[in-house]
N, C-alpha and C positions, 0 to 999 in steps of 0.2 A: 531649582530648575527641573527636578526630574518629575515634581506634579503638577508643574503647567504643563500643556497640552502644547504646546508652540516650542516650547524650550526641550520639552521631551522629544518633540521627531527631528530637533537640531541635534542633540546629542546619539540620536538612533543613525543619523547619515554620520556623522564622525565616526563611529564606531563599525560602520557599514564599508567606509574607508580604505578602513585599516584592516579587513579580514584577510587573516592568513598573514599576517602582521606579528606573530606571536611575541615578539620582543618588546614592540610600542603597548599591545594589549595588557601584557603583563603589570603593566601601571597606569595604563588610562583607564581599567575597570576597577581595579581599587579607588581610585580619583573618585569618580564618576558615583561610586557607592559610599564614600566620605571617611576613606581610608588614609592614611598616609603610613604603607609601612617602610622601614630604614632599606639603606640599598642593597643591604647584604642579607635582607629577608630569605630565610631559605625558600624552595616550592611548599605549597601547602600551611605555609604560616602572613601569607600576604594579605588575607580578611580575618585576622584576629583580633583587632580591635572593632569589628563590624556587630553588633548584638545582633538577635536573634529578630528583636521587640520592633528596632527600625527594618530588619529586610522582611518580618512580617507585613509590617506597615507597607513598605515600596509593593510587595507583590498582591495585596486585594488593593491598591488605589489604580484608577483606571487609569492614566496616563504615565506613571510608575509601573506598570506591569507590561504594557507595552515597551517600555526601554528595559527592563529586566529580561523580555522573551528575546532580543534582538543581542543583551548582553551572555547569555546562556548560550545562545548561537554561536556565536564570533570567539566567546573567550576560549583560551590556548587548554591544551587538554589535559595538565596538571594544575590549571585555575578554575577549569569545568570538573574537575574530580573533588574539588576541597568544596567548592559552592556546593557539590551535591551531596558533601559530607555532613557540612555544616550547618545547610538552611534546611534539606529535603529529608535527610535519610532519617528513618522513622516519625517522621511528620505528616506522612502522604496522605492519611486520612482526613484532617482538618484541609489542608490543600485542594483535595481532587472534592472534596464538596464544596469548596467556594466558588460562589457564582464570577469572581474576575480571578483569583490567583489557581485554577485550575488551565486555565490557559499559559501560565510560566510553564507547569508542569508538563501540558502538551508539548509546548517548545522546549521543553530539557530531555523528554523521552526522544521526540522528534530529531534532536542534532548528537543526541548523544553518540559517540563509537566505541564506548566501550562497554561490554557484554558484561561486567559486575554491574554495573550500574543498573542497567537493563535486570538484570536477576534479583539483584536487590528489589526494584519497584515490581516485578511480578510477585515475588513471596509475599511484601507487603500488601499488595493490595490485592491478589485473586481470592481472598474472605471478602473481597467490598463490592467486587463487580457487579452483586444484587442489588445490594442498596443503590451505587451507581444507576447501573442502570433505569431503579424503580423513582429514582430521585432527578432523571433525566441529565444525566450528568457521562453520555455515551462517548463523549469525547477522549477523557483520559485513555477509556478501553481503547478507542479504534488508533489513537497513538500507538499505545502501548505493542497491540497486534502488529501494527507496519514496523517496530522497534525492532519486535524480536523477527519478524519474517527477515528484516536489512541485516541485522548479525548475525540472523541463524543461530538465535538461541532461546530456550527455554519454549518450546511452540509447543509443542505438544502438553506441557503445565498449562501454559495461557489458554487453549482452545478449551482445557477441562477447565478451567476455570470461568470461561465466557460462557460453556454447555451451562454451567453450574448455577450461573449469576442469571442467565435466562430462563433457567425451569422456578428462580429461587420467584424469578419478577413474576412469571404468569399464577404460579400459585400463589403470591400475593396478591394479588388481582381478584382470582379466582379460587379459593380455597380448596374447594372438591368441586369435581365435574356435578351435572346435571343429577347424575346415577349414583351418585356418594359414593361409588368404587372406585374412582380412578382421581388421580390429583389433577391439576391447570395445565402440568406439563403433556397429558397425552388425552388424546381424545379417538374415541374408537377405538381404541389400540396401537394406533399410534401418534408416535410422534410430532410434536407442533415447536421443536427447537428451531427450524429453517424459517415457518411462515412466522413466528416470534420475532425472528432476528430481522427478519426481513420489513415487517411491518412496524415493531417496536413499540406497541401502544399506539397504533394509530389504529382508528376502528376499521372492523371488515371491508366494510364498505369503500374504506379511504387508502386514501396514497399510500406507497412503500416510502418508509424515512430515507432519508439520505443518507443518514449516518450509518443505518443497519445495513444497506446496501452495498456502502461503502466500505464495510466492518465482510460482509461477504464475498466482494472483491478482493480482498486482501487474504482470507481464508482459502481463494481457488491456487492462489500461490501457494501456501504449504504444505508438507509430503500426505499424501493420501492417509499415510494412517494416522496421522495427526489432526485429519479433519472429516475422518469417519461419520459422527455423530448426528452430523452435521449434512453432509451428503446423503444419508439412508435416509434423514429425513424429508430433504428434497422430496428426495424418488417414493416418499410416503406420501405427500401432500396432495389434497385433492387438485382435479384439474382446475374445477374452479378459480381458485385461489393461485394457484400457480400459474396457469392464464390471465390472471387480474396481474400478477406480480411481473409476467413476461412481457405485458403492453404498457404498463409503467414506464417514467421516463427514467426513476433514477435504479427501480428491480431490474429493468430489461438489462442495463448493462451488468450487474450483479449475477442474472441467467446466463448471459453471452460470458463472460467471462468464467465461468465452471465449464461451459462447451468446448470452449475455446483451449482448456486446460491441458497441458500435455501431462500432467500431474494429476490429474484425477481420471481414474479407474473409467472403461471404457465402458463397462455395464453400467454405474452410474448415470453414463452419456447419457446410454441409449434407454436409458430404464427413463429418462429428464425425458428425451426426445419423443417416445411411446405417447407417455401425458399429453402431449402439446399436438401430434399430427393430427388428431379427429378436429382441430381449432386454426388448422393452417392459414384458413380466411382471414377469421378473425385478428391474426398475427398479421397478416399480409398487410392489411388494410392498415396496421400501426406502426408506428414512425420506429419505433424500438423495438416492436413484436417484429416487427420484419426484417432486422438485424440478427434476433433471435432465432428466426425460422431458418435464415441462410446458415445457422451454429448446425439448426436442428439435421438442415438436410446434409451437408457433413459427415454429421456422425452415426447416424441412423442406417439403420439398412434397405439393401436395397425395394423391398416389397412396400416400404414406410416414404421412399423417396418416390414412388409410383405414385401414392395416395396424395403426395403430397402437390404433386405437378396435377395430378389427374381435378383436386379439389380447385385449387388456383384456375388451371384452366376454363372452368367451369364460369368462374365469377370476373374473368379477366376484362369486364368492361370498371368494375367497380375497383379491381385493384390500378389498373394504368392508369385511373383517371385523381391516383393520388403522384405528391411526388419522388417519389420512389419508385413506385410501379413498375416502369418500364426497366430501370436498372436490376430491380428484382426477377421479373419473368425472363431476364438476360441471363444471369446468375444461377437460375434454377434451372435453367433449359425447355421452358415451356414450351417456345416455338418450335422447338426442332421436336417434341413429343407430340405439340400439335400435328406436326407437317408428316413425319414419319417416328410410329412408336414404339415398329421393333427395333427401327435402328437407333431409340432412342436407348432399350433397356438395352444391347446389345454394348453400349457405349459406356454406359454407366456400367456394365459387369466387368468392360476395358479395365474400366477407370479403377477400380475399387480395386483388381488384382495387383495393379501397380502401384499402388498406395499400399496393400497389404507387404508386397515385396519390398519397399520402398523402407518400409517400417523396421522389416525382417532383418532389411540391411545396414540401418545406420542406428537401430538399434528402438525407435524412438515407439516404445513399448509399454504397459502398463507398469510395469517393473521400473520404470527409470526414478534415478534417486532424484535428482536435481535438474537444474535449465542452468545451463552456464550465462551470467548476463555480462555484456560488455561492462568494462571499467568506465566511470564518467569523464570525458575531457579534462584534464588538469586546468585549474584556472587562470586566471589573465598573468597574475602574481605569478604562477610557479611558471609560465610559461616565458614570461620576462626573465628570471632569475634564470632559467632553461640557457638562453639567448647569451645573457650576458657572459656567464659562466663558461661556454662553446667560445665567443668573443675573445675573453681571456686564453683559454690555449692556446686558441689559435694564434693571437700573439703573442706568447709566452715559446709557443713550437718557434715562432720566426725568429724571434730573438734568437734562437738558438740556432737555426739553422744561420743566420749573417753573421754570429759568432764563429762556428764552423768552417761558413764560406773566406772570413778573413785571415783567419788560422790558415786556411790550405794556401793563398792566396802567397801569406807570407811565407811560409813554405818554401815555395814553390822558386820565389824572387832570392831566398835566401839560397837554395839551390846551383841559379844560373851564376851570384857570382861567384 
């Protein structure tokens, strides 16, 4: 059943069921993987008659790997520690370069909550992220990257290790620059880690990857000095290219989201934002550039935020007549610079004092270590079991209280006579 195609997404919804189930999981995942261990199985010995050779097998077969991702998910967190003792751990390298069983592997980095796990698969594999990446195989990384950013661990390994795996691919690519002085990783003198990650082998000319983008967006989350390398090279990249990458559909939200960061350094911002103001048009005019532009004016100061309305104004028949435009020259305050423009800068020097003070006072500064994120809702399950639980005391309290109440009652009668 688990390499039909049909029989596999019946056993993925059973199993989809029961999540957060950890009692019924604890043996319908052995089942399901053609286990049957005794009932007094301790934790951790419940897939030992499982070989190595068939859960090879299940995780490169394409409708097998698919019920493997969704059983890695769901299983209980002492049956998710033994599968990844047992099938994964020092194995990652034949795995993360299979073109189907590196997808099990995304979804075990992916659900996993425990930070050995997570550290295991970083020490293993940050020697591979060149090959990876050279071998197009970007996926394991940008798991791995959202892994460690969710349990806040090992980030700062992982980033030198992506730095590492990206300078390892461009000099693969490119062995020595043009000048025989300098390697693939820099050019000019500087750095091409950002427009690397960002484009990821796709040529100058062409689209920013998804994945790289995506791989960048996860990186604006990390503490600033953990993703230093990486930022300076930003703020090294020609405008060109970084103009190419800010009107991008999937670079532009990669750009917006380092502006957007309260975690990354403010010189960075505005060092991003410089590059991009002499191109404001050209941003205006794009569906993404002009999500970017709104980061740029933000962050920017005020002399940058002048230019920026003064350029727009300028072209304001070509930018309103997209559809965004109008929301844009909203946003930026163009009319009110049009209509009057000292009391335009007048407003904006308001504006920025109280943002500075605003800052001063709740603290939210270049220095800040972290973003506190809300906790995720509890799910359906725990929020039943929530219910029922509450339910019980409550009548568990009445009981006691009509116990109480006939106790006094009798009392009371025995009393009178």
């Amino acid at each position: 059943m688990t390499d039909d195609p049909c029989a596999s997404a019946y056993l993925q919804a059973i199993l989809l069921s029961q999540e957060d189930d950890d009692k019924n999981l604890k043996w319908i995942i052995p089942g399901l993987l053609g286990c049957a261990p005794p009932e007094d199985a301790p934790d951790g010995e419940l897939l030992i008659d499982l070989s190595s050779d068939d859960m090879k097998m299940l995780m490169q077969s394409r409708s097998g790997s698919h019920l493997l991702e969704v059983i890695v998910r769901v299983a209980p967190k002492t049956l998710g520690a033994e599968i990844w003792r047992r099938f994964f751990r020092d194995k990652l390298m034949s795995i993360s370069k299979h073109p189907v069983a590196n997808f099990v592997l995304q979804s075990v980095l992916g659900s996993s909550k425990d930070p050995a796990v997570i550290a295991s698969a970083v020490s293993e594999l940050s020697a591979l992220f060149g090959t990876l990446l050279y071998e197009n195989r970007a996926g394991v990384i940008a798991a791995l990257l959202a892994a460690c950013l969710r349990l806040k661990t090992n980030e700062k390994d992982c980033c030198k290790a992506l730095a590492r795996g990206v300078t390892f691919k461009l000099e693969k690519k490119n062995a020595t620059a043009e000048n025989g002085s300098e390697g693939g990783s820099r050019k000019g003198g500087k750095s091409q880690l950002a427009r690397a990650l960002l484009f990821l082998g796709n040529p100058a000319h062409g689209r920013c990857s998804v994945l790289g983008a995506a791989m960048m967006q996860t990186l604006a989350k990390y503490p600033a000095d953990a993703t230093i390398m990486f930022l300076e090279s930003l703020c090294d990249t020609d405008p060109k290219s970084l103009l190419q990458a800010a009107r991008d559909a999937s670079g532009s939200h990669a750009i917006e989201a380092i502006l957007n960061s309260r975690l990354v350094k403010t010189k960075h911002k505005q060092a991003i934002s410089d590059l991009l103001v002499d191109n404001a048009v050209a941003l205006a005019v794009s569906s993404g550039g002009s999500r970017v532009l709104e980061a740029c004016y933000r962050e920017t100061n005020n002399k940058n935020k002048k230019k920026i309305v003064e350029l727009c104004s300028k072209r304001e028949k070509d930018i309103v007549a997209t559809r965004h435009g109008v929301v844009l020259f909203k946003r930026l305050g163009v009319k009110q610079f049009q209509n009057n423009a000292n009391g335009w800068e007048k407003r904006e020097e308001k504006s920025a004092a109280i943002r500075a003070e605003f800052e001063k006072e709740f603290g939210f500064r270049d220095d800040a270590k972290e973003v506190v994120e809300v906790p995720p809702p509890p799910s359906r399950k725990r929020k039943e079991d929530a219910r029922i639980k509450k339910d019980q005391e409550e009548e568990h309290e009445g009981k006691k209280k009509s116990k109480k109440e006939k106790k006094e009652k009798k009392e009371k009668k025995e009393k009178k006579e």
